[in-house]
N, C-alpha and C positions, 0 to 999 in steps of 0.2 A: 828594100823589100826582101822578106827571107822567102825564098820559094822553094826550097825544100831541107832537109837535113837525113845527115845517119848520125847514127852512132848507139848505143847500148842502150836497152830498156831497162832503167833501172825501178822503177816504181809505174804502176797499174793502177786507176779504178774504173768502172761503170762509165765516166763520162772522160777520159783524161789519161795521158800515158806522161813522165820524165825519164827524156832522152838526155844522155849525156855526147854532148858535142864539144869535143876538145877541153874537157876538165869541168864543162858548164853542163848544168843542170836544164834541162830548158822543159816546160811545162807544155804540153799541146793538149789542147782539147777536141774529141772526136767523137764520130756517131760510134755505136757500138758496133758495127760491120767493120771498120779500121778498127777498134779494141780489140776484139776478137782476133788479129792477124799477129797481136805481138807478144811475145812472150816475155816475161823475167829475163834477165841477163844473155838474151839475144841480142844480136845486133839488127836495127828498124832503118826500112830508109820512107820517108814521108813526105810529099807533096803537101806545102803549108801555104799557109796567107794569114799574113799579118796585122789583125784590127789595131790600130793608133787612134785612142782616145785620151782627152786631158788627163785622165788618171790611172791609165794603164794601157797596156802593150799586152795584146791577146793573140795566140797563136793557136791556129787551126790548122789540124791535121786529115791527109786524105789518102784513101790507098792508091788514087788514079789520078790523072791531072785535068780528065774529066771530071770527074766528084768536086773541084778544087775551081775549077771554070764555073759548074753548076750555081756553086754556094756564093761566089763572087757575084753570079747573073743576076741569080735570084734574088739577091739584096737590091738591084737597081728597082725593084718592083718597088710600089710606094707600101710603107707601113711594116716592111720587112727586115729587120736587120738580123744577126749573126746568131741570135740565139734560134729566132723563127729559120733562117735558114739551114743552120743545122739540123731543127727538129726535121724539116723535108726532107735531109740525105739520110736522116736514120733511117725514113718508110720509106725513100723509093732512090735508087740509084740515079747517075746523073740520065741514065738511057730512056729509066721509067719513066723520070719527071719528065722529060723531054717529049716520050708519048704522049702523056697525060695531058700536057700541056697542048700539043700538036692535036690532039683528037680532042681535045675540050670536054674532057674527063671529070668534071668538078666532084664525082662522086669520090671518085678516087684519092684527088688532090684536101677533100678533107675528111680524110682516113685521119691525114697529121694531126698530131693534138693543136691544139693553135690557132690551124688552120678553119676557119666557115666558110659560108658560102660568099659571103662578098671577097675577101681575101683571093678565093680558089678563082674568082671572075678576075680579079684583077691581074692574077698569076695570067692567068691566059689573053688575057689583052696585052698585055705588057713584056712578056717575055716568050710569045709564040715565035717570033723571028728569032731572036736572039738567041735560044734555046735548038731552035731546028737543028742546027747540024751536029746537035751531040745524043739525038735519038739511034741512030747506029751503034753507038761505044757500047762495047760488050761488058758486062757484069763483072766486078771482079771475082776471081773464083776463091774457094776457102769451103771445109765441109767440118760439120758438128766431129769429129773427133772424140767416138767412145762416147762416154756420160758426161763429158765435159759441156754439154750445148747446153743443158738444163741450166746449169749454174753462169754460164754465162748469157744467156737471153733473160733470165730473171734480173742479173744484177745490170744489165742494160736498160730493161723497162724500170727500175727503181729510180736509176741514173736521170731518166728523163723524165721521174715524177710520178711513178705508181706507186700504188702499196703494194706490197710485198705480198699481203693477200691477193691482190689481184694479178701480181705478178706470174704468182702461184698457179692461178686458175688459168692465165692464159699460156702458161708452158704447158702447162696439162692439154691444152684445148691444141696446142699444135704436135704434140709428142704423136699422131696418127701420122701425119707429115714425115715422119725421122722411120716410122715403119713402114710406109710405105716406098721412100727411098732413101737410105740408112747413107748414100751420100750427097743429101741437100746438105747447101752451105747455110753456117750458123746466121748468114746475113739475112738470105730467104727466110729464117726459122723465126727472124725475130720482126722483120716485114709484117709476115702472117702475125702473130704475135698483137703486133702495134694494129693491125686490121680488126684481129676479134675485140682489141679494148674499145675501138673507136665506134662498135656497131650498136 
């Protein structure tokens, strides 16, 4: 199992960062709250888990090693695998879901795209215990950075399947957010974001 990796960000999109580790290229795919943390030709260290299926070897990337327990839990839920889990860490950290979950939140839990109500029932029967002890873990921190949030919360909602028009509208719909505390982190911004598409 690979559990975590560093090494240099050589390539970025919306849903995906390639890390070079010892000469190799390595693909990880991540919610946009871990896109947002890496830059071009910086060096990245990331908390991974490894899908092995017949026809490929998929690698998930996290900022926390909470985020990385979460996405592992949440797949033991029935009908959930790696992509539906991922879309959960993009809208709510490993702490939120964990709330969510503990307080039986289904409004909440189908904010996710993906996500309905029998899904959201099932999350919380199934992963109320298991999930408990990781409602403490603090958030990771990261803030919008100048103008740079706009362009990166838009090309995250594209990432998981908006249009661009709508992308549009719901940066706009949060850009009050960023004035009223100019240092909310991009992850928050794009949370909110993924909240206004889903209402």
């Amino acid at each position: 199992m690979i559990a975590s990796l560093s090494g240099e960000v050589i390539e970025l999109s919306p849903t995906s960062a390639t890390i070079e580790v010892g000469g190799v290229g390595l693909t990880v795919w991540c919610a946009p709250a871990t896109i947002q943390q890496l830059s071009l030709g910086q060096p990245a260290r990331l908390q991974t888990h490894l899908i092995v299926r017949q026809d490929a070897l998929t690698l998930f990337g996290f900022n926390t090693a909470a985020d990385r327990e979460a996405f592992v839990l949440v797949q033991t839920a029935s009908g959930v695998g790696p992509k539906l889990a991922l879309a959960i860490l993009s809208v709510l950290d490993a702490s939120e879901l964990a709330r969510a979950v503990a307080e039986e939140n289904l409004a909440l839990l189908c904010r996710v795209p993906g996500v309905g109500r029998k899904v959201a029932q099932r999350l919380v029967i199934e992963l109320k215990d298991k999930l408990a002890r990781l409602a403490q873990v603090a958030p990771a921190p990261g803030s919008p950075g100048g103008g740079l949030w706009q362009e990166q919360v838009s090309s995250g909602l594209v990432g998981l399947g908006y249009s661009s028009r709508d992308a549009e509208a719901a940066v706009a719909a949060v850009a009050e957010l960023v004035e009223a505390d100019p240092e909310i982190p991009v992850a928050a911004l794009m949370r909110a974001a993924l909240r206004r598409l889903a209402k």
